[in-house]
N, C-alpha and C positions, 0 to 999 in steps of 0.2 A: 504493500500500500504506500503512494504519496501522499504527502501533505501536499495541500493546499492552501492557499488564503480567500475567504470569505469574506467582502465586506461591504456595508452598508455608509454612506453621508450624510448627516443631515442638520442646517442651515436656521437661522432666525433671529431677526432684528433687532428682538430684545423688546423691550418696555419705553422708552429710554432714549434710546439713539433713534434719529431721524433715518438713518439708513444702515446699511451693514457693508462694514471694512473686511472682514470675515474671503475667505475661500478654502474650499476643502478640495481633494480627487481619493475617489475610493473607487480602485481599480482590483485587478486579480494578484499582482506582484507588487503596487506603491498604494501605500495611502499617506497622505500626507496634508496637513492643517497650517494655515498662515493667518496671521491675526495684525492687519494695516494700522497702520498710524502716522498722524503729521496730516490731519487737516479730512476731512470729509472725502474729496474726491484723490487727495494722493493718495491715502490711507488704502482707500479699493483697488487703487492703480497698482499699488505696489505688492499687493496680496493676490493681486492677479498675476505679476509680472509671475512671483514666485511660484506661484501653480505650475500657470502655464511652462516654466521653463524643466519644473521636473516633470511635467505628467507624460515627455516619451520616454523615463526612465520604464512605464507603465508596461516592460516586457519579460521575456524569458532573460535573465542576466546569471551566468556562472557566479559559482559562489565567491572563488577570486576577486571579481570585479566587481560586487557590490557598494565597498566604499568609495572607491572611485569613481564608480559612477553618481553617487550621489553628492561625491566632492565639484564632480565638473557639474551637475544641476546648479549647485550653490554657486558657484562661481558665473555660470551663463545670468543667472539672477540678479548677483551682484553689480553685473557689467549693463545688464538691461535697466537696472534701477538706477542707475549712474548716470546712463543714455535719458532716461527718461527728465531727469532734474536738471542733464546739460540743454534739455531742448526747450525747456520752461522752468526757467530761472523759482517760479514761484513753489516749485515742490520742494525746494531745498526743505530736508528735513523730513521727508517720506521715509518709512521704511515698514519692516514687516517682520511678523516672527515666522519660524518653520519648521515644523517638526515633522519629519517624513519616515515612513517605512519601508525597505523593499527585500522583496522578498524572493530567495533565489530558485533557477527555475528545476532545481532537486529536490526543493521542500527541507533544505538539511540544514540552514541557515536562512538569515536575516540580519539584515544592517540598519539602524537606525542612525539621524543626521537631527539634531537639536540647535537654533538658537532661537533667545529669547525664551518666553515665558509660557508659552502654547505650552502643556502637554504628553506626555505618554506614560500610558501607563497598562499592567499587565495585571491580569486575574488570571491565577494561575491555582489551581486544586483548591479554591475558596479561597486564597490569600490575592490582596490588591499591593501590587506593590510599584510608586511611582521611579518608573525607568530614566527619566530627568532629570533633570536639575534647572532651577529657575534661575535664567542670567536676568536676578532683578537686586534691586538695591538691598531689599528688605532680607533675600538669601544668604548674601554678601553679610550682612549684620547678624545674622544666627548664625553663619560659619564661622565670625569671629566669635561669638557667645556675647554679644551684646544684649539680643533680643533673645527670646523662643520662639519655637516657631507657629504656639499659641498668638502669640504678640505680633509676630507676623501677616496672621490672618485680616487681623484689622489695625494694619498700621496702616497712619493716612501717606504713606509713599508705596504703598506695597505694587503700583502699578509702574514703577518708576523701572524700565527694561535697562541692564548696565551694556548691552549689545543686542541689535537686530539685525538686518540686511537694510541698509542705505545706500548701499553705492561704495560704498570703503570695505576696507579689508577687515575680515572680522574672525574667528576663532570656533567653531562652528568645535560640538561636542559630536561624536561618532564611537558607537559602540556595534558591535556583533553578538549575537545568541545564537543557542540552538531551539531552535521552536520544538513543541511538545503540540499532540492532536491532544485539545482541548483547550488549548489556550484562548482568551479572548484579550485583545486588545481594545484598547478606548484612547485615542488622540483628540484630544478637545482646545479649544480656547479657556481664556482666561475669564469670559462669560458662564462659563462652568463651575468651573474650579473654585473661585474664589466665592462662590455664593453656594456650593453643593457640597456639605463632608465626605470624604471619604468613605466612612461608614456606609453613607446613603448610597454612595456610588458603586461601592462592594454588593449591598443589599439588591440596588438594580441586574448590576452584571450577571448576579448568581441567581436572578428569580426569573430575568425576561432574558426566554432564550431567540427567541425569535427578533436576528438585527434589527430591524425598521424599530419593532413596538418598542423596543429596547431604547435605541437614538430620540424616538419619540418622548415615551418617558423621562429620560434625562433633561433635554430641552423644557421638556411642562415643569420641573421640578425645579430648574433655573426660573422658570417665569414665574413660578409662586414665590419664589425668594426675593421676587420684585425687577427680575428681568433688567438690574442698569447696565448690562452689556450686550453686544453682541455673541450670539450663542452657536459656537458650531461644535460636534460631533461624529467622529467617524467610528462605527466599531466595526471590527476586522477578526473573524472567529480561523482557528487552526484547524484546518478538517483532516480526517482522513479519508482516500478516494482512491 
């Protein structure tokens, strides 16, 4: 039997925001989550650019080649959102977070590609465990033991990202696994996260097996929390076939 990757996207404005900076791709082999920022319409431009530039990562890729290829998505990104701010002086200051998955075409491995504050995280035999790390200010200050990371939930800087994709060179975090048939993953924004515990997020993963009701439910549970962000959602099940 192979593994496979299974997954579902799903998108919503929030409460809140006038529009949605938000882009997701949940494909067979990438799923990947970008969360815009620096102004209403660069914010989307930019969270598009970065879609757009990984989504033909979206194929059969040897397990060798998974980080690199989603080193050169970030980097085509980088150079388009650069592109974009040299041709309209007024986007300076655009950028985007991006948390992507891709999945190799053995089923024997997986590479993920993080920065910024977006997301991933793994439910794995009941246990949730966040596969990231937030490049935000408020991280940076519990790693030094300033804060907790109780304290972090609601600090009023907690949305403050210390690197995203601008157009400049950045440090992008990269990790590899071995997937397991059963795994479910969940890449979200920071419209999630920040208003949905953990707990609750565990208690959905493990109750709604079925992707869509699952992505649904997560989204309705941000908008009762009062919905002030943009809310995206990708989950991504490990089959075996």
């Amino acid at each position: 039997m192979t593994l496979k990757l299974r997954s579902v996207g799903a998108s919503d404005r929030g409460l809140i925001r006038s529009g949605n900076q938000d882009a997701q791709h949940a494909g067979a082999w990438l799923v990947a989550v970008a969360d815009g920022m620096g102004g209403m319409a660069a914010g989307d431009l930019a969270s598009r650019i970065a879609i757009d530039a990984v989504a033909p990562l979206d194929v059969e890729t040897p397990e060798h080649a998974l980080v690199a290829a989603l080193q050169g998505g970030i980097e085509l990104a980088t150079a388009r959102i650069r592109g974009a701010v040299e041709e309209d002086p007024e986007r300076q200051g655009m950028g985007t977070t991006l948390t992507a998955l891709l999945f190799a075409r053995t089923g024997s491995c997986l590479a993920l590609a993080h920065v910024g504050d977006s997301r991933a995280y793994l439910y794995r035999e009941g246990v949730l465990k966040q596969v990231t790390r937030d490049d935000t200010f408020v991280q940076m200050l519990v790693d030094q033991g300033v804060i907790t990371a109780e304290q972090a939930s609601s600090h009023p800087r907690r949305a403050v990202v210390t690197q995203a994709l601008q157009g400049d060179e950045v440090s992008p975090s990269y990790a590899t696994m071995v997937p397991r048939a059963g795994d479910r993953w969940l890449l979200c924004s920071d419209g999630l996260s920040n208003v949905v515990r953990a707990d609750t997020l565990t208690e959905v993963l493990s109750e709604q097996p079925e992707r869509d009701a699952c992505a649904a439910r997560l989204i309705d549970l941000a908008l009762r929390a009062g919905g002030p962000d943009n809310i995206t959602v990708v989950i991504a099940d490990v089959v075996e076939e």
